[in-house]
Structures are given as C-alpha cells and as structure tokens.
C-alpha positions as CSV (number, residue, x, y, z in Angstrom):
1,X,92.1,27.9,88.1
2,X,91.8,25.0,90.4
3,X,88.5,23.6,90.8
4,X,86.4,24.0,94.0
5,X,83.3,21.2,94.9
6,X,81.7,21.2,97.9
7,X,81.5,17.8,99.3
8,X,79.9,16.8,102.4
9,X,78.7,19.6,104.6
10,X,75.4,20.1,103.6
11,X,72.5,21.6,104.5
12,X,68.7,21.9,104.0
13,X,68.8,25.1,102.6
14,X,72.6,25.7,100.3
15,X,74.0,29.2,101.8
16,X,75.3,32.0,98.9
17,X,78.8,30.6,98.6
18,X,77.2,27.2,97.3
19,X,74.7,29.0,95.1
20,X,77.2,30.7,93.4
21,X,79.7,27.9,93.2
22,X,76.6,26.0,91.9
23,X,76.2,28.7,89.7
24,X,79.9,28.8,88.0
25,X,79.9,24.9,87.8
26,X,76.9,25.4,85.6
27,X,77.7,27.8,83.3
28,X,81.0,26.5,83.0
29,X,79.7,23.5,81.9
30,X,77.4,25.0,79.0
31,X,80.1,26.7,78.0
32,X,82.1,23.5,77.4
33,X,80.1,21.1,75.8
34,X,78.6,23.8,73.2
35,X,82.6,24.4,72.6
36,X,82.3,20.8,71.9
37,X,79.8,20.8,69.8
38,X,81.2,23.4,67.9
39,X,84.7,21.9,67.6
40,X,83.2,18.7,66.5
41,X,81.3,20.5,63.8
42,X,84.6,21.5,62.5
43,X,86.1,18.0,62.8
44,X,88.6,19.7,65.6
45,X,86.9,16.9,68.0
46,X,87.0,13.7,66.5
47,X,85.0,10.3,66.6
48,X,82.3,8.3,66.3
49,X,80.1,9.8,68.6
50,X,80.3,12.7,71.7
51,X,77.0,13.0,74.0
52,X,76.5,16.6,75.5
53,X,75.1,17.7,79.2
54,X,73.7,20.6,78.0
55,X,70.0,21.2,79.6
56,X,71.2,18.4,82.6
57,X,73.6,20.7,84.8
58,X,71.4,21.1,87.9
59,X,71.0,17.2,87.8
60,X,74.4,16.6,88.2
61,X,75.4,19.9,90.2
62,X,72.4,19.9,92.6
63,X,73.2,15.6,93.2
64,X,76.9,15.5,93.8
65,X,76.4,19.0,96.0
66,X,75.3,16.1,98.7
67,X,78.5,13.6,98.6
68,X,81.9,13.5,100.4
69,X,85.1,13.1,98.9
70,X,85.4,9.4,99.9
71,X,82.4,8.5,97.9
72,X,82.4,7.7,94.2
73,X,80.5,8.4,90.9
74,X,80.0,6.3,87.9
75,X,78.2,7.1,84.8
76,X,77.6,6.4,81.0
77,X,78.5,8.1,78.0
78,X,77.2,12.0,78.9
79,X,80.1,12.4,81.3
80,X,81.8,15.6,80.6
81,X,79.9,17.3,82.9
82,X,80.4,15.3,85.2
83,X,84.2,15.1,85.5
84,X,83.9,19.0,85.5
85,X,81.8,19.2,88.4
86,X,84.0,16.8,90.4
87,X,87.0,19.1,89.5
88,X,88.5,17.3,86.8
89,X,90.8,20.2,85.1
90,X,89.1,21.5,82.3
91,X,92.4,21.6,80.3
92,X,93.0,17.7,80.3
93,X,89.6,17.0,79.2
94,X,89.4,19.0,76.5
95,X,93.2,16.8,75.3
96,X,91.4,13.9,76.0
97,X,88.6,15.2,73.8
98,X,91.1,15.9,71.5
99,X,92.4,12.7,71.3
100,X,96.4,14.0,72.9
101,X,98.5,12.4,75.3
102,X,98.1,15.3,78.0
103,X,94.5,13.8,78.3
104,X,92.8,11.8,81.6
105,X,93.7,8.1,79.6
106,X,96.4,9.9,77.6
107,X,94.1,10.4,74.5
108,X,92.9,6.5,74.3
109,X,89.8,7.2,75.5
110,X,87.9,9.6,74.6
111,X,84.4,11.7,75.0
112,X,82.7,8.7,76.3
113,X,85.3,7.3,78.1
114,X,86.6,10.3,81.0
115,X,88.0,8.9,84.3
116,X,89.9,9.9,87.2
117,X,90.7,7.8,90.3
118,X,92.0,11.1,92.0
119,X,88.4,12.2,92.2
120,X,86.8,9.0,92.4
121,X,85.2,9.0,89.4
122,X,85.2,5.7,88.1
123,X,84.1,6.4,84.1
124,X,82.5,6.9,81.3
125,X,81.2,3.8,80.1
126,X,80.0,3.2,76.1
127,X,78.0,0.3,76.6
128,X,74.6,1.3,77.5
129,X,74.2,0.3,81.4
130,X,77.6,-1.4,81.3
131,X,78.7,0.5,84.1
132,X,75.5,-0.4,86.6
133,X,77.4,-3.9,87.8
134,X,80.4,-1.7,87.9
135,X,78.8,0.7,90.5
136,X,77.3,-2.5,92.7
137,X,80.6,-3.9,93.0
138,X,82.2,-0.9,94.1
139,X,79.5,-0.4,96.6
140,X,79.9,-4.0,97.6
141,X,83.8,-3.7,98.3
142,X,82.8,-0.3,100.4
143,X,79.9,-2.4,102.3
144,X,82.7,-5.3,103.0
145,X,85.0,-2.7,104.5
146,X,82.8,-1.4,106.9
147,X,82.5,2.1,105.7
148,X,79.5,4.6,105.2
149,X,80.8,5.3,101.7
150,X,77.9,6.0,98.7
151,X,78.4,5.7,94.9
152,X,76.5,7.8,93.2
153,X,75.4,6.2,89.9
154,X,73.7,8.1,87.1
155,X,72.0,6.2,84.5
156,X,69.6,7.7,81.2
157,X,66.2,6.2,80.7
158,X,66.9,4.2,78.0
159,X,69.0,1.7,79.7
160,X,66.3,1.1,82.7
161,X,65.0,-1.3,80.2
162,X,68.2,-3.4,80.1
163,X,68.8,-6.3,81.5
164,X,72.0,-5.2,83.2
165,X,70.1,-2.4,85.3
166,X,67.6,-5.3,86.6
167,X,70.6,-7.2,87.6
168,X,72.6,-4.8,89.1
169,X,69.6,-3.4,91.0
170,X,68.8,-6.6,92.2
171,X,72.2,-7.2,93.5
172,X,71.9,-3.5,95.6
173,X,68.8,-4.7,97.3
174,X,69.5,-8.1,98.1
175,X,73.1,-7.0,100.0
176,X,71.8,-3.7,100.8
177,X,74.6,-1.9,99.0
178,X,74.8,1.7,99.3
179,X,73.9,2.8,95.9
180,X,72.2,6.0,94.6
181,X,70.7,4.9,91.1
182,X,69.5,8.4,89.8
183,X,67.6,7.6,86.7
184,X,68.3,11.0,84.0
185,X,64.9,10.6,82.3
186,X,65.1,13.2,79.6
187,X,62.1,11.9,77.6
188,X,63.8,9.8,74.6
189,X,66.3,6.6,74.6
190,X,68.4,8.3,71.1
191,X,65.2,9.3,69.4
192,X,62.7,7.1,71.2
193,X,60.3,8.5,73.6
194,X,59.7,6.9,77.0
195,X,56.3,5.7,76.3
196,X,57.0,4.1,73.4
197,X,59.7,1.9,74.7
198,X,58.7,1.4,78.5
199,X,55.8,-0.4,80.0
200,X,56.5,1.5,82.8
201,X,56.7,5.2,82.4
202,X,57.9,6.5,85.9
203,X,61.2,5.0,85.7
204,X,61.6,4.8,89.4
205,X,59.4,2.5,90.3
206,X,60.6,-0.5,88.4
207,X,63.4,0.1,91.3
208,X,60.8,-0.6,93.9
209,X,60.3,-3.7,92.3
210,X,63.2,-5.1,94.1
211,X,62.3,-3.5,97.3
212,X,65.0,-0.6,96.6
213,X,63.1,2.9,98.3
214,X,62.1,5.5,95.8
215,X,62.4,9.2,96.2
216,X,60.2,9.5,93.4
217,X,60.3,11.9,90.5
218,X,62.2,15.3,91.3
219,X,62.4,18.4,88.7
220,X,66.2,18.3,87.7
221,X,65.9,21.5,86.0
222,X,66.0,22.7,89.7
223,X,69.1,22.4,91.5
224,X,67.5,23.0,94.7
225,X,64.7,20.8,94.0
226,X,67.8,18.4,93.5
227,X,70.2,19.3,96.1
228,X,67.1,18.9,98.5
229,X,65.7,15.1,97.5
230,X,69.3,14.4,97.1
231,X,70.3,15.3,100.7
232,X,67.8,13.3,102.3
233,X,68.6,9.9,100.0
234,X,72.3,9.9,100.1
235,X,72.1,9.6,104.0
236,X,69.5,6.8,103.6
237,X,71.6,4.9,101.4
238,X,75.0,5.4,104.0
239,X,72.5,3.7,106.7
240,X,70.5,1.4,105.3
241,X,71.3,0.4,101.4
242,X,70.3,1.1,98.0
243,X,68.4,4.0,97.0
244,X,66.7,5.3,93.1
245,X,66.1,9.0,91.9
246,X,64.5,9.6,88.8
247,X,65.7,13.3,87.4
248,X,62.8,14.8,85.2
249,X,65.3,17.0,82.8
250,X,66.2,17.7,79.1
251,X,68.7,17.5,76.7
252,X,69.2,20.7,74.4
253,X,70.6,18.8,71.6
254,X,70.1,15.3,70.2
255,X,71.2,11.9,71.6
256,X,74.6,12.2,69.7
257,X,76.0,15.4,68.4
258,X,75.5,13.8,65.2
259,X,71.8,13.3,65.7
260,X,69.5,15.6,64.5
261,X,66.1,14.9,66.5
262,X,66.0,18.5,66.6
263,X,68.2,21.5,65.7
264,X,69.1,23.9,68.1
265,X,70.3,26.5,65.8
266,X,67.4,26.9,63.2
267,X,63.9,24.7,63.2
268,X,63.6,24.4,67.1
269,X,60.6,22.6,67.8
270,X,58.0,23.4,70.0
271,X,58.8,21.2,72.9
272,X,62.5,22.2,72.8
273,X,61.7,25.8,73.1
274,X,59.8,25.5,76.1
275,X,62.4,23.9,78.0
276,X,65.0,26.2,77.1
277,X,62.6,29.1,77.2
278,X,60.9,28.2,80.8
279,X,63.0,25.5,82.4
280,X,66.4,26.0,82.1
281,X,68.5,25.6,84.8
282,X,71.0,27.6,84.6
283,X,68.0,31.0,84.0
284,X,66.2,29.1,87.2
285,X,69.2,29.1,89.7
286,X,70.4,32.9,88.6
287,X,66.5,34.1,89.4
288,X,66.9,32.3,92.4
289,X,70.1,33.4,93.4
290,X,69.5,37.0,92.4
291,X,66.1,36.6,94.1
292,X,67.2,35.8,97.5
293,X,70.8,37.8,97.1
294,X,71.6,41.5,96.4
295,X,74.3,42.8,94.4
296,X,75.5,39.7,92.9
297,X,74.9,40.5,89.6
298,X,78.7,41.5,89.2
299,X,79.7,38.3,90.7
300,X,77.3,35.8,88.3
301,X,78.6,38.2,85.6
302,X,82.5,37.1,86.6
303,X,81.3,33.2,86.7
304,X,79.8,33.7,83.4
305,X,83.3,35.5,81.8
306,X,85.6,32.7,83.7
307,X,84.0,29.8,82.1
308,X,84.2,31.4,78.8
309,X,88.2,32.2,79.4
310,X,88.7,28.5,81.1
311,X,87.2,26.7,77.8
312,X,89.3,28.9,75.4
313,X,92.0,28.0,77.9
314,X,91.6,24.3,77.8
315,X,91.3,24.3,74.1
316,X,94.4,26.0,73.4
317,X,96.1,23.6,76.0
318,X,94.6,20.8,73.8
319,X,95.8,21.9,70.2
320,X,98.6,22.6,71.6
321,X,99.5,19.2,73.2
322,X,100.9,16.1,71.3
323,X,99.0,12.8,70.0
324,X,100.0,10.0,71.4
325,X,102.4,8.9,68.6
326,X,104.4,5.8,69.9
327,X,103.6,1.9,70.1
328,X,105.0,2.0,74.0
329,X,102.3,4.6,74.9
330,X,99.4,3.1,72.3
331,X,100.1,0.2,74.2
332,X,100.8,1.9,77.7
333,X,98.0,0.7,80.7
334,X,96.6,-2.3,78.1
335,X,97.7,-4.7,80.1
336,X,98.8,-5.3,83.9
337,X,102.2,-5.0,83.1
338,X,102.8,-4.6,79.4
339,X,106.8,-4.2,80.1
340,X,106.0,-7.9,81.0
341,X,103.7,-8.9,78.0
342,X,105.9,-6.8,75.2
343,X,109.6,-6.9,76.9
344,X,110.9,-8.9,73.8
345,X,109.7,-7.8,70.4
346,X,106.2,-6.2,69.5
347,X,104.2,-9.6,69.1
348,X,101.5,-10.6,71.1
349,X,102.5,-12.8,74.0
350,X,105.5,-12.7,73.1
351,X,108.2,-12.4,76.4
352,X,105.4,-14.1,78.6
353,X,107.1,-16.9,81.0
C-alpha cells in the first residue's frame, strides 16, 4: 500500500478526505511503535535504545498536514512516526529497525537514525539537538536560493536547554531563515520534569528571546488544534523567517523503551491515565470525525484493520530480509567514495593518492 500525505493545499477547516487520511496515519502509527515495543521486548528489535511516538501522533500529523513536498523535516531520536507520516514505506523501516540491508541506511542506522532524501526528511539525529544547526543550514541554502521553501524542525523539551538550540535559533533570527522550531513539550527531559530543569517553563518563549515570533502553546493532543496554529505559522515563516511552536503532548511510555518512569501495562500512574483516558488523540480526532461525519464508522474501522495488516506486513518483510553481512556494504556510504579510500586492500587510507 503506497502511502498518501497531503502536502500543501490546505485549508482553515481540513475537509473528510484529510480527516480520515489523518485518521489512518494515526493509527497506523500506534500500531507500529507498540509493534516495536513489543518486538524489542523480545529482543527481535535490537540496540541500545528505541524512542516511541506513541501519545504524539496529532503533533506530527496535524503539523506536516500544512507543508508542501518541496519543504523538509528534521528531527531527533522519536522519528518513526515521522518517516511514516511522510510516506516512508512501512516495510523498510521496520528492516532498518531490524538492523537488514533492505532498510532506509541498509540496516547501519537504526531506530534513531531513519532518513530519506526522496521525502525530504533529513534524519533522525542521536545527539540531543544535534540536528537544530542541521535544520538552519538547510534553511539557509533554501533562503540563498531564493525559494519560499520551510523546514519543519521538531525538537523535545529537554534539548531547549542546550546550547545548540540557542545557537541555532539565533542563527534563524539573525538571517531570517525560514524555520518552524516546534518544541514537543511532553513534560519530562528522560525522567526529568520541565520545572525542575528549566528556568523557563513555557518553552516558547525562550525563542522570543531572539526576536523569533511565537505561536504560543497549542494542545498537540488535537490535531486540529495543530493543523490550525500550524497553517497560519508555516506561511509566516515562507514570508518573513523563523518561527517556534511549543506542542503541549504526551508520551505513553517512558523516554526509552527501556525506561520505566511508568508502566503502561500494569501500575499506570495517575497522570498517565488521564492522558490516555481524556486526551488521546487518536479517541479525540475519531469523536471528531464521527461527530461532524455520518456513516464512517465502517471506514475508521478499515483504517484501523489496514494499519494492523501493514505492520504484520512490514515485519514479515523485515525477518525475512538479510543482514548486512559483507565488509563492501559495512563500509558502503562511509566515505565519499569508499571505491577510492578501500580500492587496494582493507586498511585504512590505504589506495588514497
């Protein structure tokens, strides 16, 4: 099944098509990270770490709703929802999950490290706000070409108290780059809540600091809410320069998979329960949709059995690829050319003029 995203073309109020698209993107999202978090359980998923979107789908869904297909999105570390909602097939990330070679970076990169310059989605990045310069710099090269061209840059609350979003903000204002820094604020930096570890506790205005305009604080457990705020900033930013968000949302599992700040399965605590009980997005567009919307039930029931049937897909495309098992492909993309670097034997520098 190939993918659909609606960029561009928006409009104040989404129409039933992009509901229900919103909808399916969604779902099938939940449905693949809590694969993930069951295959990493059973050491099927390997690594040091994987970081879920589960509880954050109408952040990303309602956001990108807004941008064309010549823009560009860059993130951190919770990116599998993201490469699914720009289309990225589900079956080759769940190989490069899976460590194979059928993967987006052939297995070598990884849960935290998805990518695909066919979409524009520039990564994926480890290194908490690593990828902030990154996303100036593309912006820059789109500002010294003359085009109208955003990048959309999501970034977690933890890492608005790094030095490289400080910088990179900076950078945006002073050369007006077109930038859309949407802060994900849900509540805790790993296990750390916001209060205890920021001076400033609405994350969006340290942007205004550097004269960058704020759209404030949106509920990102609303994809409408989202979609809305979202509209309305990414045209800002193709006129006049950088722009912040800061998405109110949750996260239904801990920082890591590995992290037990709370259990989903047994103990939930209070705080988790409400969200999942009263603010999840997924319940709060299907009200919405069924709300405004007869007879549709059948059709949200479809979107619900499709993303269950892709995910089973992808995983059975993943087990069933190979690993990467050769020094030419371990060492594939290293390098500019590494026919040039390794053309003579397998040490390093070796057949370099």
């Amino acid at each position: 099944m190939k993918l659909t995203w609606y960029k561009g073309d928006f409009m104040a109020s989404p129409n039933k098509e992009m509901l229900l698209d919103w909808y399916r993107q969604m779902v099938l999202i939940r449905e693949f990270e809590e694969t993930c978090a069951q295959l990493y359980e059973e050491k099927r998923i390997t690594g040091v770490y994987m970081h879920l979107y589960s509880g954050h789908e109408a952040s990303g869904v309602g956001s990108m709703a807004t941008l064309r297909e010549t823009d560009h999105v860059i993130t951190a570390y919770r990116d599998h929802g993201i490469a699914l909602i720009l289309g990225m097939d589900p079956d080759v990330v769940m190989a490069e999950m899976m460590g194979k070679k059928t993967g987006s970076s052939g297995g070598k990169g990884g849960s935290m490290h998805l990518a695909s310059a066919e979409h524009n989605f520039w990564g994926g990045y480890a290194i908490v706000g690593g990828h902030l310069p990154l996303a100036a710099g593309i912006a820059l090269k789109e500002r010294y070409k003359g085009t109208d061209n955003v990048v959309m840059t999501y970034v977690g609350d933890g890492a608005t108290n790094n030095g490289y979003f400080h910088e990179a903000l900076n950078m945006s204002a002073i050369w007006d780059l077109p930038v859309i820094w949407i802060i994900e604020n849900n509540g805790y930096a790993m296990g750390t809540e916001v209060h205890r570890a920021s001076g400033q506790v609405e994350l969006h205005r340290k942007a205004e600091a550097y004269g960058i305009k704020s759209f404030g604080q949106v509920n990102a457990q609303n994809a409408m809410e989202v979609y809305k705020v979202a509209s309305e900033a990414v045209e800002y930013a193709r006129e006049n320069g950088p722009v912040v968000i800061e998405h109110v949302t949750y996260r239904y599992r801990g920082h890591g998979v590995s992290d037990k700040q709370y259990d989903t399965r047994d103990d939930m605590s209070e705080e988790l329960r409400d969200w999942m009980d009263n603010k999840e997005p997924i319940n709060i567009l299907r009200n919405h949709i069924e709300k405004k919307y007869k007879n549709v039930e059948d059709i949200l029931a479809k979107h619900d059995e499709d993303a269950k049937a892709l995910v089973k897909k992808s995983v059975e495309f993943a087990e069933s690829s190979e690993l990467p098992s050769t020094y030419e492909e371990l060492m594939r993309n290293q390098y500019v050319s590494s026919d040039l670097v390794y053309k003579t034997d397998h040490s390093i520098g070796a057949g370099i003029d």
